[in-house]
C-alpha positions in Angstrom: 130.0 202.4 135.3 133.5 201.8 135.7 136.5 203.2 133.8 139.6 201.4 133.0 143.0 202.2 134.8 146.3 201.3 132.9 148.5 199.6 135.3 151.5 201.9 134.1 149.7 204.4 135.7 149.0 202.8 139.0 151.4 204.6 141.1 150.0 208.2 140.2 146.5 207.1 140.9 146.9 205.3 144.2 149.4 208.6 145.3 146.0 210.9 144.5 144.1 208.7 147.0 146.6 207.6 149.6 147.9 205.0 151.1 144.5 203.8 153.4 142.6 201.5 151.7 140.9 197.8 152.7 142.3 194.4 151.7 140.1 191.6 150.6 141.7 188.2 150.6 139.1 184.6 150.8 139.7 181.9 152.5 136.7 179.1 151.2 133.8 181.2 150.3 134.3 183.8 153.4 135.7 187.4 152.7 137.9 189.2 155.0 138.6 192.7 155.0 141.2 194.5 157.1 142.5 198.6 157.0 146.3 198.7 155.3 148.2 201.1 154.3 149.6 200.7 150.7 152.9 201.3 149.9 154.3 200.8 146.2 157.6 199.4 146.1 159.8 201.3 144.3 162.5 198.1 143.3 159.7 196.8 141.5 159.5 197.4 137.7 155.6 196.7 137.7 154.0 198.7 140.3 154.5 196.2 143.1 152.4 197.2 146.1 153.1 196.1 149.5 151.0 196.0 152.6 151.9 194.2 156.1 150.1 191.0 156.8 148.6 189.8 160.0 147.9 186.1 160.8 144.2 185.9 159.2 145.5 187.0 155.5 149.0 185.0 155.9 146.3 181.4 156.1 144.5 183.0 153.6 146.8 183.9 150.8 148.0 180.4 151.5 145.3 178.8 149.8 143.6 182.0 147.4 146.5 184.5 146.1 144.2 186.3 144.9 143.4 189.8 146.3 141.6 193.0 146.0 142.4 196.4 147.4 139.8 199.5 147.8 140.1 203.2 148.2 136.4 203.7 148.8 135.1 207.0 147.9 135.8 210.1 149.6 134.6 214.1 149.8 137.7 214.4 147.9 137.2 211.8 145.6 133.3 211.5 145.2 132.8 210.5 142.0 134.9 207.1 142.2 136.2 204.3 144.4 139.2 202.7 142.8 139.7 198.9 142.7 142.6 196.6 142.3 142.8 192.9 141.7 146.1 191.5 142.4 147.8 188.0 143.0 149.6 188.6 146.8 152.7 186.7 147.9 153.9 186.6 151.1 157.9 187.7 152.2 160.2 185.5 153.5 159.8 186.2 157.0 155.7 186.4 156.3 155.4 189.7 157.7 154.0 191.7 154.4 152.5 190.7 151.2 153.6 191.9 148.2 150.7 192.2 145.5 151.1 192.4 141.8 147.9 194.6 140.3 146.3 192.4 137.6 143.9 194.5 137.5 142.2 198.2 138.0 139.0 200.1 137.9 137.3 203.3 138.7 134.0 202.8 140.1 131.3 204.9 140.4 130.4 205.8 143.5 126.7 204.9 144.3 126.2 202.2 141.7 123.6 202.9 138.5 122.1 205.8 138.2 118.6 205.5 137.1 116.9 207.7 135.1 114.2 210.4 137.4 110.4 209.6 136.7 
């Protein structure tokens, strides 16, 4: 089950988690994940997140600006990993990737639960 988060609220959420979560760019039909650490940028008037970007997810946002970003679950959050789609741009000197969220979700941790027999 997943629940809904407004992006309005995006900035409270992600500051409950932290900033540690994994990036998920594509490049043709193979995922890559890497460890960031998520920063929002407060200049922004959407809840503009920033990351730094190696050399892997620079090629790949070249050719799939789409991303996702996941806070897995934790002991402190056990109930929920949170989820964010987002379309990532590179800066100008191609050192960080700014991402606007599309996009958010709560996720239950463990997938569906199935009734005991």
């Amino acid at each position: 089950m997943s629940i809904a988060v407004e992006l309005a609220d995006l900035p409270d959420t992600i500051a409950t988690r932290g900033p540690a979560a994994f990036l998920i760019t594509v490049r043709d039909t193979r995922p890559h994940i890497v460890s960031v650490s998520v920063a929002i940028s407060p200049a922004s008037p959407t809840a503009m997140l920033v990351v730094e970007a190696g050399r892997r997810t620079s090629v790949n946002i070249e050719t799939h600006a789409e991303v996702t970003l996941l806070w897995p679950y934790t002991t402190e959050h056990p109930g929920h990993s949170l989820l964010v789609d987002g379309i990532g741009v590179l800066t100008e000197d191609g050192n960080h990737l700014e991402i606007t969220p599309t996009k958010a979700i709560l996720h239950r941790a463990g997938g569906r639960r199935r009734p005991a027999r």
